[in-house]
N, C-alpha and C positions, 0 to 999 in steps of 0.2 A: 418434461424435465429440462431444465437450464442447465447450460454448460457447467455452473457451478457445482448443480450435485452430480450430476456425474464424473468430475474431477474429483467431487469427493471420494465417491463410492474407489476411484483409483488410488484416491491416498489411502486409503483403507487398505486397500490391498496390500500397500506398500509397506507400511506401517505391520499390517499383519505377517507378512512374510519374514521383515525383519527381524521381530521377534522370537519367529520361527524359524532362525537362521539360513532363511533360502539361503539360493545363489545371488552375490550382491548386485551384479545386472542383470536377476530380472527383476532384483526390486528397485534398482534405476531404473528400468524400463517401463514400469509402472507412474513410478517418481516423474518423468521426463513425462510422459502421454499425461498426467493431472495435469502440469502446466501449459503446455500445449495447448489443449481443451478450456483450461481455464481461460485462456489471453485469447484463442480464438474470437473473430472479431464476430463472425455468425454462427446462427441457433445451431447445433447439431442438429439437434431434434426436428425441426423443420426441414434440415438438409437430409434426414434419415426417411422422415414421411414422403417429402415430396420423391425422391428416389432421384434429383434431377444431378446428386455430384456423387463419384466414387470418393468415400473417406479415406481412403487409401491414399490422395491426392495429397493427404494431408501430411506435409511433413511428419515423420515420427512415428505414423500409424500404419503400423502394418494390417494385413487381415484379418491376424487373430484380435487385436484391438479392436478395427471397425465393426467387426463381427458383439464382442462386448458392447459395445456404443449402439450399437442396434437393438441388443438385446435389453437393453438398459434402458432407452426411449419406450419401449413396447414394453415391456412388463412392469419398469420402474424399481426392479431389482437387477442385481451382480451376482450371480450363481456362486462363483467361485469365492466372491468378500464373503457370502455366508459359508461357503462350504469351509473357509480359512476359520474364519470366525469361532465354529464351532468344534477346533480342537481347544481352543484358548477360554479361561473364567471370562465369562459373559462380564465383568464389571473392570476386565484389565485395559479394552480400550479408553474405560473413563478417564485412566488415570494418564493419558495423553493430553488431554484438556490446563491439566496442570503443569504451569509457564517452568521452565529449565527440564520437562520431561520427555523429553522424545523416544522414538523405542527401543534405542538402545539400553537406557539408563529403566525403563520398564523393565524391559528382558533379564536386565542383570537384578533387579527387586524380586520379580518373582524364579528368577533361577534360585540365588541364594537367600531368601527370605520369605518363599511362600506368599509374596505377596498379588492378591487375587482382587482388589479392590479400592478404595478409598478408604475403607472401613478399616482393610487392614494395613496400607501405609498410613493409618493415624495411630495407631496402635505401634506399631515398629519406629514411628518419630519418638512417640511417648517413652519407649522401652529402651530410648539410646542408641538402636539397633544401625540405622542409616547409616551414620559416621564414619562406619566401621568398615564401609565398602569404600573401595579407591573409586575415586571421581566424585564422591558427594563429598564437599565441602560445605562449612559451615553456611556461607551464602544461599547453595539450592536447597540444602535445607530450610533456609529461612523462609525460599520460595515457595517449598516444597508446600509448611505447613501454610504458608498464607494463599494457595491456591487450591486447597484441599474443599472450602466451600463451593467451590467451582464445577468439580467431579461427582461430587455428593448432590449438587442440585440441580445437575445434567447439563447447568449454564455453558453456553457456546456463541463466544462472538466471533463474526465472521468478516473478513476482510471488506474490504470498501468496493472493490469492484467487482465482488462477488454480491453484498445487498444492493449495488448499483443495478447490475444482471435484474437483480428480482425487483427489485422495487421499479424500475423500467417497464418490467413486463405488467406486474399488475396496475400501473397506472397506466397502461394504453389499454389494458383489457376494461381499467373501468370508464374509460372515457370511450371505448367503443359501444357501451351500453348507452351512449346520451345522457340527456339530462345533466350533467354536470357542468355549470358553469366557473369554478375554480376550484383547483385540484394540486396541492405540495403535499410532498414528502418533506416530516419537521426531524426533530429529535436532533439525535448524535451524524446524522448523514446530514443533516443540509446544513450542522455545521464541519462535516467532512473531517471527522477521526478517522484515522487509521481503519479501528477496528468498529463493527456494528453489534448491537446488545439484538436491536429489535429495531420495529419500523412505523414509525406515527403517520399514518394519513389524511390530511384534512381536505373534506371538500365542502364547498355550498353549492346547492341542488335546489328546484322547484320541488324533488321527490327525494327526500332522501331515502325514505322506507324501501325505495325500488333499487338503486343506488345500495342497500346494505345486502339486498335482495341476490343480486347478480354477485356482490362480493362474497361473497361465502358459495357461490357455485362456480368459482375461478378452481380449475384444476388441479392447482396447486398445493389448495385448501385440504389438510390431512384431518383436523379437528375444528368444530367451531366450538371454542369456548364459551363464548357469550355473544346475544344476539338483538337489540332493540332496531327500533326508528331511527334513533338519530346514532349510533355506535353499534359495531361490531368487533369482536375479537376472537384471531383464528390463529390457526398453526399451519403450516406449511410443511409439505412432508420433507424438508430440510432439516426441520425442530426451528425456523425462524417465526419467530410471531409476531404479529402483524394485527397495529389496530387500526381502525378507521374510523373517524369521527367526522359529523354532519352538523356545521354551525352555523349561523344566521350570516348572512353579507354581514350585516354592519359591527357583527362580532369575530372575522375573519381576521385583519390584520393581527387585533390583541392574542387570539386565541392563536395563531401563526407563531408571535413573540412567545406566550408561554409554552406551547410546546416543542419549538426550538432548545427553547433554554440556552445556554446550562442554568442549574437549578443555581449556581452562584450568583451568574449572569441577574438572572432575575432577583435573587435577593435584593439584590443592589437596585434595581430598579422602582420596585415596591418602596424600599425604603424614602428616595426622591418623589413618588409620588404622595407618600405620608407627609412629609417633608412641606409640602406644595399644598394639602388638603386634598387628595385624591384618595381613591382607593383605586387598586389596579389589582384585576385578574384576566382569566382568558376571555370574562365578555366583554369586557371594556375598560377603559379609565373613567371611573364618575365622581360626578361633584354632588355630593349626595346622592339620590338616589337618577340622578341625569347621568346619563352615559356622553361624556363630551368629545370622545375619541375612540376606534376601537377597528372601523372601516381599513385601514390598512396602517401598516407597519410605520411607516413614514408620521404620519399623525399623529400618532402615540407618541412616536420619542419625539417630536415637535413638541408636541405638550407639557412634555416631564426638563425640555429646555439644552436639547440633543438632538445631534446631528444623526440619521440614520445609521446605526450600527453594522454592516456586513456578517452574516453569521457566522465567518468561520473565525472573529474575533470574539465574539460573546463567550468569553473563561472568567471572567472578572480577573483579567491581568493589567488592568488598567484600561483597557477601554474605552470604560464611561467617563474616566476624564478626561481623555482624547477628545470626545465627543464633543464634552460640553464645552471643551474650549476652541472647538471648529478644527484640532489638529489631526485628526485620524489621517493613518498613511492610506494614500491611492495606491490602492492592493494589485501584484502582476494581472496580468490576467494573461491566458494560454494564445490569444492571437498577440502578444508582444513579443515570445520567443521566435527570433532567427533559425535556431538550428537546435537539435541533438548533438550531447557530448558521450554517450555512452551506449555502446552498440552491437552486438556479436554478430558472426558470419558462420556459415558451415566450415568453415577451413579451422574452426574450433566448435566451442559448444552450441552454435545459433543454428536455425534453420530454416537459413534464406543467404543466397548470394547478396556480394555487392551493390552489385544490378539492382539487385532486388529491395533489398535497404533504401536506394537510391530511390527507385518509383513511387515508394511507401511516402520518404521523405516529401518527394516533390507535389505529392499530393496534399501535403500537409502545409505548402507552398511556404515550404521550408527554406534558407540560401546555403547551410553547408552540415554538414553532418561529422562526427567525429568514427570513424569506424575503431573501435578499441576491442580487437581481439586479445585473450590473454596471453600473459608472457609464460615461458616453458616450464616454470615452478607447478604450474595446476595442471600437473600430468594427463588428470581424468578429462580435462578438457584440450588436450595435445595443442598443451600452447605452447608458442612459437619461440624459437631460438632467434638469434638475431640475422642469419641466413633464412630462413622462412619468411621473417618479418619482412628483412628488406626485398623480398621476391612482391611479398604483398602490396608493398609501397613503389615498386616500381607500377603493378597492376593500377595503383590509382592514379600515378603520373600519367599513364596512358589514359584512363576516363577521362581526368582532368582534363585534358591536353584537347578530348574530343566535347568537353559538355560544352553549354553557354548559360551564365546566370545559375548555374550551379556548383560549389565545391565538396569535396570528398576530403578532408582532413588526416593526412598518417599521422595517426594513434597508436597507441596499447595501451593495454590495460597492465597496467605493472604491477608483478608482486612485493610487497617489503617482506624482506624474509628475514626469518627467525631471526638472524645473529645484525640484523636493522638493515644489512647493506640490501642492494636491490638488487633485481632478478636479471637484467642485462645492461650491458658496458655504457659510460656515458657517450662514447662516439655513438654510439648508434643512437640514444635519447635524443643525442642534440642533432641528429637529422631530422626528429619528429616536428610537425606543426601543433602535435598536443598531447602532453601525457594526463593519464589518472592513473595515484596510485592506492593501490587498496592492500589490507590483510584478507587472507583466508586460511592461512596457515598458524599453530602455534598460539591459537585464541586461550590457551589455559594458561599462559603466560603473566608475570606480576604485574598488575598495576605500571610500577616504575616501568618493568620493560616494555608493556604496550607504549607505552608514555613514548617514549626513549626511540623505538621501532617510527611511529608516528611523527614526531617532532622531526626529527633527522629527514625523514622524507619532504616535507614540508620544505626543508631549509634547503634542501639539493636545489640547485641552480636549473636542473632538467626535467623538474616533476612541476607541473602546472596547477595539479587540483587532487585533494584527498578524496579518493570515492569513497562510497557506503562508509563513512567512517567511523560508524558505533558497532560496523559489522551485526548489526542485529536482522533476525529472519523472523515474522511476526508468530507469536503460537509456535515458533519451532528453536529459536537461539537469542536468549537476554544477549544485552552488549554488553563487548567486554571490558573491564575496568580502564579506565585512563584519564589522567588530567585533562577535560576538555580545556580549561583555562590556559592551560601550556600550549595546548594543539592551535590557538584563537593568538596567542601572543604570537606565535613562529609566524602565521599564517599573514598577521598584519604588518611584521619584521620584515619577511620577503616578500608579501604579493602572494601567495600560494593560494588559490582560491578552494572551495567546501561546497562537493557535492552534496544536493539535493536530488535525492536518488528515487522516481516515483516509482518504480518498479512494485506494484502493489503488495507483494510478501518483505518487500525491505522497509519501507518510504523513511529513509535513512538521509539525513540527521531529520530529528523529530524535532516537530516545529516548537517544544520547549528550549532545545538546545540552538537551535538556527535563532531565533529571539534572541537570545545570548550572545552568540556570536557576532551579530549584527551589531549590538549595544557596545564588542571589542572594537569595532569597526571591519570585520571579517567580509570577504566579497565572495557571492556564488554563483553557481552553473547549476542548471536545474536538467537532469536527463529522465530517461526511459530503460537502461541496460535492458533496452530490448533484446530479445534470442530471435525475434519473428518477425516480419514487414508487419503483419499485424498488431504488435505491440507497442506500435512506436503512437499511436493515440493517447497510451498510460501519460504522456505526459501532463494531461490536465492534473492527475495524481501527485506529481513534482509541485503542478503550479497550487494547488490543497494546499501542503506541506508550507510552501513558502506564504500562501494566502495568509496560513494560523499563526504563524511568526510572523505578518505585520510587514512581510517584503514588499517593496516597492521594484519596478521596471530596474528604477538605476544602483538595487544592492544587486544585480544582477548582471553578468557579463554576458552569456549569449540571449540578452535582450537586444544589443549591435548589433548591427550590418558585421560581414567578416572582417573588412579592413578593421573595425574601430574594435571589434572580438581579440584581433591579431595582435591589435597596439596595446591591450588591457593585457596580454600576457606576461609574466615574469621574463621568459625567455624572447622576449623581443626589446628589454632591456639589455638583456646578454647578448643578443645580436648573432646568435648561434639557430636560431628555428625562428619559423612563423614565417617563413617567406613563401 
């Protein structure tokens, strides 16, 4: 088992308990141990066989957990998810799969509407019925029905460093059987979406029949669907499915482009090769029946009169004529980031000291990090008054005072609250070297007033950068309504920079919107809101996000050394922070 599903079998829990109206900390305590385990940076499962670490070790995890996690490795089930399970209709967790529905808004379907399915929230949309309960508005309705094919056809996409988890593991298991001399993972992951459908594997082999052989006896493998020489197609007892396919060297690179895709992407590409007299699929590009290209990626779009493409622009958003006119941007890449802006400690929701942030960081031969605990509004995570705060920033003057070649930046994570004003006084902001500020409150608010909430922080003199700021949580919270074009006007009016948040359940703002904002002239920071010294790797995930928007090193501010980070801040024009 992979960290991932065993974080799921916890969501599970969680989700089921919900429902069931437990007690609400232990269905955060469920909630907190899934992410934990997810972000953990090594296999449980190996740390559970070899027996060489107490899980108890693990931040979060107490005994009765590690005890789960054991039980989970070794039999591959969760006693308790089934024993939950089956007080509940076997078909009401489907209806979790369905975007704007989490368990609350289930719980209250089937309290007040009998609803036990898919089957029968299409029947209660049909009959008027939804409307009529407070909190479904017209919009999750709209959601409601358009994700309804979703739950009905078991489909399940899964975060990006969750099929990262798996698609790692079985491509070292199949390169541990030999024989394979080239081996990617194509599709929707190597061009780094958010979310994963499924998993295309391509290799070339002397043997591929042996190679499909070893694949389908990978432990993982719950069902093999279909089984030849050159392709196999399996399931994974995740429900992820996974094919592999076996094609000649010199129809690799083609066969790499086509199933990459996107299925746009290559529209547009076939078309230039008609265009030219070609034909193009995944075994090659030919000039009748001669294959003139196909050997790698590069030669192909040489041929078709294009500059090599990076996949995580292939959307057909312009691209290809980037290409053909030699201007595609020179995309971040994760050894360009300086530092982390987005960060928690134990002294709120995180769990890891300073210190301990700090080691993580240094390892990652980072020059300063932003520590941003939350401000006193997010009760649940006893954030900080401005007496606590400044206890904590006095604590980093001290590190400061002893590192060398390292900084520790006093931060918070600021709330806008409801009525727009902020969560603590500007004396105290303008001591900061660096705010972010975010919503998490009052998300069912109008349009105008998100707008309104948002813009206002922006223009504050003391706020440096809007976090997460579509506020969306993937599979669990659409974002909520608001003028991005207003948020992109303030931003470029004052300086205020727009996180890119890789936190793999946020990766907030979505590289459609980050595109846009750039096109305003808007400037970013690209973090991790790590919780865990092990999380702070997620930022390759920020640099995804920024990749698909077309970012370059210099739309980016902790691409700088700290001085030139310091000098790019708003508040160092105020001359009030940043020193």
């Amino acid at each position: 088992m992979q960290n991932p599903d065993i974080a799921r079998l916890f969501d599970e829990v969680a989700d089921l308990l919900e429902i069931q109206d437990a007690n609400p900390f232990r269905v955060r305590a469920y909630r907190n141990a899934a992410r934990t385990i997810r972000d953990f940076p090594d296999s449980l499962a190996d740390l559970v066989r070899a027996g060489t670490k107490d899980l108890t070790d693990i931040p979060g995890i107490g005994e009765d957990l590690a005890e789960k996690i054991a039980a989970i490795v070794t039999t591959g089930e969760l006693p308790l998810q089934k024993q939950l399970a089956r007080k509940l209709p076997a078909g009401l967790l489907d209806l979790l799969r369905i975007p704007g529905l989490g368990p609350k808004r289930v719980k209250l379907l089937y309290k007040k509407l009998k609803v036990k399915s898919a089957a029968d929230l299409e029947k209660a949309l049909a009959a008027g019925k939804i409307q009529k309960l407070k909190g479904f508005g017209p919009k999750i309705e709209e959601k409601m029905r358009a994700g309804l094919g979703q739950a009905q056809g078991g489909e399940r996409r899964m975060l990006l460093n969750e099929a990262e988890t798996q698609a790692s593991a079985v491509v070292a298991f199949l390169r541990a059987g030999g024989g394979i001399r080239q081996i990617e993972v194509a599709g929707s992951y190597r061009r780094r979406r958010e979310t994963i459908g499924d998993l295309d594997i391509l290799v070339t082999s002397a043997s591929s029949a042996k190679v499909m052989d070893r694949f389908v006896e990978y432990e993982e493998v719950a069902e093999v669907i279909s089984k030849g020489e050159t392709r196999a197609t399996v399931k994974f007892r995740s429900g992820l499915q996974v094919d592999l396919r076996a094609v000649q060297p010199e129809a690799y690179g083609a066969a790499l482009m086509y199933f990459t895709g996107s299925k746009a992407h290559n529209i547009e590409l076939r078309k230039i090769a008609q265009e030219r007299s070609y034909k193009l699929n995944e075994y090659g590009l030919f000039k009748g029946a001669r294959r003139v290209a196909g050997e790698t990626e590069e030669e192909v779009y040489a041929k078709l009169g294009l500059d090599w493409i990076p996949p995580e622009l292939r959307e057909a958003r312009g691209e290809i004529a980037l290409a053909r006119e030699h201007r595609l941007p020179h995309l971040v890449e994760v050894k360009d980031i300086h530092g982390d802006l987005q960060m928690h400690t134990s002294a709120t929701d995180g769990k890891g000291t300073i210190e301990d942030m700090v080691h993580a960081a240094r390892a990652l031969s980072y020059e300063y990090i932003a520590i941003t605990d939350h401000s006193k509004r997010v009760t649940m995570a006893l954030g900080f008054d401005a007496k606590r705060l400044r206890e904590q920033w006095r604590a980093i003057d001290a590190l400061n005072a002893q590192s060398r070649g390292f900084t520790i930046l006093k931060s918070v994570e600021l709330d806008i609250l409801e009525s727009g004003k902020l969560d603590l006084p500007d004396d105290v902001l303008a001591e900061a070297d660096y705010v972010v500020a975010t919503i998490h409150y009052g998300l069912t608010q109008s349009k105008q007033e998100l707008t309104r909430r948002l813009v206002g922080a922006a223009e504050h003199p003391w706020v440096d950068t809007i976090g997460h700021p579509t506020g969306r949580v993937l599979g669990r919270r659409e974002p909520y309504p608001f003028d991005f074009d207003a948020l992109c006007r303030a931003c470029v009016a004052t300086g205020c920079l727009l996180e890119l948040n890789g936190h793999p359940e946020r990766m907030d703002l979505p590289d459609t919107l980050a595109a846009g904002a750039k096109q305003h002239g808007v400037r970013f920071v690209l973090s991790t809101d790590s919780h865990y010294p092990g999380n702070l790797p997620h930022m390759r995930y920020a640099v995804d996000l920024a990749r698909r928007a077309g970012l370059e090193a210099g739309d980016i501010l902790n691409t700088r050394p700290l001085a030139e980070f310091r000098k790019g801040l708003k508040r160092a024009v105020k001359g009030g922070g940043g020193r």
